[in-house]
C-alpha positions as CSV (number, residue, x, y, z in Angstrom):
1,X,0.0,0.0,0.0
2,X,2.0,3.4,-1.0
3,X,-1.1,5.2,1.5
4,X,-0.7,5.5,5.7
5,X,-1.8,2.1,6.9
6,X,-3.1,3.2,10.0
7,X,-5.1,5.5,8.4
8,X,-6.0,3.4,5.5
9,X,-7.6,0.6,8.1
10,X,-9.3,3.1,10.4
11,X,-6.3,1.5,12.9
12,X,-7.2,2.5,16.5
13,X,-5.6,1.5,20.0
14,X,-7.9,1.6,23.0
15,X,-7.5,0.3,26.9
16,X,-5.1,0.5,29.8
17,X,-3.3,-2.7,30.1
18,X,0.3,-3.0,29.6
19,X,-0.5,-6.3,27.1
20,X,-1.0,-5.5,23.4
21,X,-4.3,-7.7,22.6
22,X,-5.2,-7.7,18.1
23,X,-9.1,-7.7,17.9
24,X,-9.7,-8.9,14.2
25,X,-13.1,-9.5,12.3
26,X,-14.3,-11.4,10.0
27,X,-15.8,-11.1,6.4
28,X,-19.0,-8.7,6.3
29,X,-18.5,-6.8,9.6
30,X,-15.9,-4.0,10.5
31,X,-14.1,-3.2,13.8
32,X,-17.7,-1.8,15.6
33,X,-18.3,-5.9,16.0
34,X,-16.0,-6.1,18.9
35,X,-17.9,-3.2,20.6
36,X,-20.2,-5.1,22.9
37,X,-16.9,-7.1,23.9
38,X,-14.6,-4.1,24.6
39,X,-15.7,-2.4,27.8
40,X,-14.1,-6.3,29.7
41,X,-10.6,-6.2,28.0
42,X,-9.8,-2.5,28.2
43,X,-8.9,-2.5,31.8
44,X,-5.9,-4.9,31.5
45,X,-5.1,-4.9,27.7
46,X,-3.8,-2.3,24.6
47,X,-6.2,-3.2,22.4
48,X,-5.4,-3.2,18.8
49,X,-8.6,-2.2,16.5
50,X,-8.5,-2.4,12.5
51,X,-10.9,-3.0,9.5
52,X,-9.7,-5.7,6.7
53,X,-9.5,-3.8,3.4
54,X,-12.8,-5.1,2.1
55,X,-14.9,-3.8,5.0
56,X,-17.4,-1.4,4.0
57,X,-15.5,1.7,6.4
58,X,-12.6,1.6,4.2
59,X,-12.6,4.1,0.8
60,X,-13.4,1.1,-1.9
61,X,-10.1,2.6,-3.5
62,X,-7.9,0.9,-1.6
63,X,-9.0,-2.6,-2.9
64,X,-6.8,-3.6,-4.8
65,X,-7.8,-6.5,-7.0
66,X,-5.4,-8.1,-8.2
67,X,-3.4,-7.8,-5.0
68,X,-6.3,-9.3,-2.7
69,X,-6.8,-12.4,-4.7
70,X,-5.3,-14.7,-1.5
71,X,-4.7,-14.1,2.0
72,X,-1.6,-13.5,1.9
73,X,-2.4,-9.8,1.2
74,X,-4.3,-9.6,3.9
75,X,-1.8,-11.0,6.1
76,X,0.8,-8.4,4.6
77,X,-1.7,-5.9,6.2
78,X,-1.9,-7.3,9.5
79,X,2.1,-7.6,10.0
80,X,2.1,-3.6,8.3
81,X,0.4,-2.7,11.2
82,X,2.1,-4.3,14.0
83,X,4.9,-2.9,12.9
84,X,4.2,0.6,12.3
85,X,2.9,0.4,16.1
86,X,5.8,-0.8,17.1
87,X,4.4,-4.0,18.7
88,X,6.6,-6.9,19.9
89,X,4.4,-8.9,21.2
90,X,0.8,-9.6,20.8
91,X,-2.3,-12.0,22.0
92,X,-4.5,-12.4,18.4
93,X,-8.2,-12.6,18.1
94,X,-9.6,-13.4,15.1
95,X,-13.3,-14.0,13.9
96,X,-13.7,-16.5,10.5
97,X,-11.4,-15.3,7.9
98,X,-8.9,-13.0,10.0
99,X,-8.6,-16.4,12.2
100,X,-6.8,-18.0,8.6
101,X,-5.2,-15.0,8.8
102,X,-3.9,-15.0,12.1
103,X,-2.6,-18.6,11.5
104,X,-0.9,-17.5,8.8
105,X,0.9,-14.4,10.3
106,X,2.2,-16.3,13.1
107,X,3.8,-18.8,10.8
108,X,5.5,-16.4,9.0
109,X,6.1,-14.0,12.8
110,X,6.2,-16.6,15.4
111,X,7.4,-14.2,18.2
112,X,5.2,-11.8,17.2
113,X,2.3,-13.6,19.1
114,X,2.0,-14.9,22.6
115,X,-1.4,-16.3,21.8
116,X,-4.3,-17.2,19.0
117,X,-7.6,-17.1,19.3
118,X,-9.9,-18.5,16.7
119,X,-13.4,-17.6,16.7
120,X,-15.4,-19.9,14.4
121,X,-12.5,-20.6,12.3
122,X,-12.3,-22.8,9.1
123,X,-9.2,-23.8,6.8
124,X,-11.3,-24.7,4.2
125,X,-15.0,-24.4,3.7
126,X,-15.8,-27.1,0.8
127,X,-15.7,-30.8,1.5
128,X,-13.5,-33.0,0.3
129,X,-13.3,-36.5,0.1
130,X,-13.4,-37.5,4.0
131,X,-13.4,-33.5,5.1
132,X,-16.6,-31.9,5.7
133,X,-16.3,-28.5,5.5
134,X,-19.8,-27.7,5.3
135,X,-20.5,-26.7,2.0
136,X,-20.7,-28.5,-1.5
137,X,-18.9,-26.6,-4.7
138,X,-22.7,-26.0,-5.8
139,X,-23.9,-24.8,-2.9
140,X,-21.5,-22.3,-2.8
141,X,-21.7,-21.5,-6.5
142,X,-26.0,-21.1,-5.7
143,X,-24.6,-18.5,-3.3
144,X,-22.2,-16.3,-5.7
145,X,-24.8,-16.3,-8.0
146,X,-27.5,-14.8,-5.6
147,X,-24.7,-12.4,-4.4
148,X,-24.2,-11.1,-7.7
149,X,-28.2,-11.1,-9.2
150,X,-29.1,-9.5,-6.1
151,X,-27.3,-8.4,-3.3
152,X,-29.7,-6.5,-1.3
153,X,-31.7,-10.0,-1.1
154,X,-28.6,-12.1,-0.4
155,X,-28.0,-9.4,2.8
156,X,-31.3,-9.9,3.5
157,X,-31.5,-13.9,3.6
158,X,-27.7,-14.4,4.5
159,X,-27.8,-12.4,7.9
160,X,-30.3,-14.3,9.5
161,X,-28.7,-17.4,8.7
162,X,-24.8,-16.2,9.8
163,X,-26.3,-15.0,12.9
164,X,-28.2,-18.0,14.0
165,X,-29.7,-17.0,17.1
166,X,-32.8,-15.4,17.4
167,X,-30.7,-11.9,18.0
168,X,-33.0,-9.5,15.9
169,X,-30.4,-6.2,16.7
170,X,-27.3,-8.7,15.9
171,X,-29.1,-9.6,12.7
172,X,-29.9,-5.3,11.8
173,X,-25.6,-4.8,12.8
174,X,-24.7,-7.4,10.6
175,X,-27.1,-6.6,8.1
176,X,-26.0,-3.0,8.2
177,X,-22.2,-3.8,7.8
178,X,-23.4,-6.3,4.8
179,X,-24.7,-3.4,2.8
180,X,-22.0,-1.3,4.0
181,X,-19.6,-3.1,1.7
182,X,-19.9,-2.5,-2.1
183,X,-21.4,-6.0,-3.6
184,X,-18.7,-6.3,-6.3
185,X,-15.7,-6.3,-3.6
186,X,-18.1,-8.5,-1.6
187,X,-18.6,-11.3,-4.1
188,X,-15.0,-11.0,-4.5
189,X,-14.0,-11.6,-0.7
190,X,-16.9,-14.0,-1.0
191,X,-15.2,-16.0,-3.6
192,X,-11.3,-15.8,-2.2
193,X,-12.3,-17.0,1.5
194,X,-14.7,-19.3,0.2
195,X,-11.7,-20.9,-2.3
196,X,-9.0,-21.1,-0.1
197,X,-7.8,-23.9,1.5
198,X,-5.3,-23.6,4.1
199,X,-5.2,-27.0,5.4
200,X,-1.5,-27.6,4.7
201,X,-0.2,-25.0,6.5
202,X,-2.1,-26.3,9.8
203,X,1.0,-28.0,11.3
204,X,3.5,-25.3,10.8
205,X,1.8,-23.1,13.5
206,X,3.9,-23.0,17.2
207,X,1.9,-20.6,18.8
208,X,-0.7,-21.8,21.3
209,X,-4.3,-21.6,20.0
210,X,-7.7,-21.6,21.5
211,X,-10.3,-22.4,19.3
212,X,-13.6,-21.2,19.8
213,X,-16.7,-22.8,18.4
214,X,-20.3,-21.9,18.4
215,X,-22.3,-25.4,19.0
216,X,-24.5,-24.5,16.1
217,X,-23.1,-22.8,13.2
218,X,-24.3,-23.0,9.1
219,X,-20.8,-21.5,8.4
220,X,-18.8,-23.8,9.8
221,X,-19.8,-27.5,11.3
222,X,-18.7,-29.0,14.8
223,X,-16.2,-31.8,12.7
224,X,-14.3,-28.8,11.4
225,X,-13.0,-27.5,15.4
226,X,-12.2,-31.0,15.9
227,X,-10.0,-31.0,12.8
228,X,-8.0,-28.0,14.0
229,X,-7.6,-29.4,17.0
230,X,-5.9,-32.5,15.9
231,X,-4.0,-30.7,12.7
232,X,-2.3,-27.3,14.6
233,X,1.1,-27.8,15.0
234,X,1.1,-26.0,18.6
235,X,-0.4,-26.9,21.9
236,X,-4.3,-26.0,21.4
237,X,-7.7,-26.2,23.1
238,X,-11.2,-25.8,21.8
239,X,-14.2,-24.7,24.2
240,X,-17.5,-25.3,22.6
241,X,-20.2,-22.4,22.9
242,X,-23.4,-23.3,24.3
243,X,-25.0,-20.9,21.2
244,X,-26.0,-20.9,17.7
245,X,-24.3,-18.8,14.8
246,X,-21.4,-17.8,13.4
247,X,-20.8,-14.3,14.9
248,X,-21.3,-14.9,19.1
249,X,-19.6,-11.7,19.6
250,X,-23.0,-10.2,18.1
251,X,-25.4,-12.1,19.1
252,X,-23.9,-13.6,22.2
253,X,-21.1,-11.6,23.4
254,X,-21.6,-12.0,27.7
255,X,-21.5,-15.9,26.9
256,X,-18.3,-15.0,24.6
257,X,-16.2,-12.6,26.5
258,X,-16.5,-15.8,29.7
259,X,-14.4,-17.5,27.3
260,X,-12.2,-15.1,25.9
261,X,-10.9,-14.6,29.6
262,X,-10.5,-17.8,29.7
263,X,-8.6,-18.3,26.5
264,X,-6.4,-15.9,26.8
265,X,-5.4,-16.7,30.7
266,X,-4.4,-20.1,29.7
């Protein structure tokens, strides 16, 4: 990016702690997702706020195309910005997609993180042969195709679905962060996370993880937390969540932030 990253990603560091603590989100939302989850981390942590480059707060301009067609990019980003903090040392959250991201990064910057936490995390999203990532290649096709005839009425039948739980205001936020984001760098985003498949690279991380996993989620299925668990090179731990959906910090973010102390404690 030859543009301010900080500025660029709307880069923001709140809290009191002496810890530096990444808050990452996933595909759809922006930073505001983490803001019901906040107010308990920002006695004892620095916490480290950005939005991805495809999130509907960022000037469309800076999506670059051909640059964003992996994660890689994304993860170029990420590292960008711990740097031009100045940041040794981190503990990582990351929701969906920024928790492949995450995973990546600290293969590449192992001393850069203390800590990883993956919040409904996938390494690949299609099945294949005896992995059941949840979706079939038509299924997913069905839902490019409804992105790009109609986005309004994807946003409008996808949010309910992502969020689960019968969380009407988690369902408006998402919803609102949906439309935020301009449907062809959507679809785009759409099609990159939904492609990739990062199960090779699994065993190279070192850094502890804690996986988090919402009991009932149409993103990503139970099997897939389990396969983490046994394929993550580093010691790792996954705490099921006694809710449904793919964005608890939404629609269930007392039940979350229980577990969040406990994940990054351990």
């Amino acid at each position: 990016m030859g543009i301010n990253i900080l500025e660029a990603l709307n880069v923001r560091v709140v809290g009191n702690g002496d810890k530096f603590l990444v808050l990452a989100h996933g595909f759809g939302t922006d930073q505001s997702a983490w803001q019901k989850i906040l107010p308990y981390f920002m006695p004892n942590y620095r916490i480290i706020l950005y939005d991805l480059v495809c999130a509907g707060s960022v000037n469309p301009d800076y999506f670059d195309f051909r640059r964003y067609t992996g994660l890689d990019a994304y993860v170029d980003d990420l590292l960008h910005i711990l740097d031009a903090l100045g940041i040794e040392k981190c503990a990582y959250v990351g929701h969906s997609v920024s928790a492949m991201i995450g995973i990546l990064a600290s293969i590449r910057r192992p001393n850069l993180f203390s800590k990883l936490v993956l919040i409904g995390a996938s390494p690949r999203f299609l099945n294949d042969n005896d992995y059941h990532g949840g979706f079939e290649r038509a299924e997913i096709e069905e839902l490019f195709t409804a992105m790009e005839e109609n986005y309004k009425a994807w946003v409008n039948g996808f949010a309910p679905l992502a969020v689960g739980a019968d969380v009407p205001a988690a369902v408006r936020e998402f919803s609102r962060t949906l439309f935020n984001m301009r449907p062809d760098i959507s679809l785009f985003v759409c099609r990159t996370v939904f492609n990739s498949d990062l199960r090779g690279y699994l065993g190279l991380v070192k850094v502890p993880c804690s996986i988090i996993q919402s009991a009932k989620d149409c993103s990503v299925p139970l099997k897939v937390a389990t396969y983490l668990k046994t394929h993550l090179g580093g010691r790792n731990t996954v705490e099921i969540l006694h809710t449904e959906g793919h964005l608890p910090h939404l629609s269930a973010p007392a039940l979350l932030v229980q577990v969040l102390k406990r994940a990054l404690l351990r």
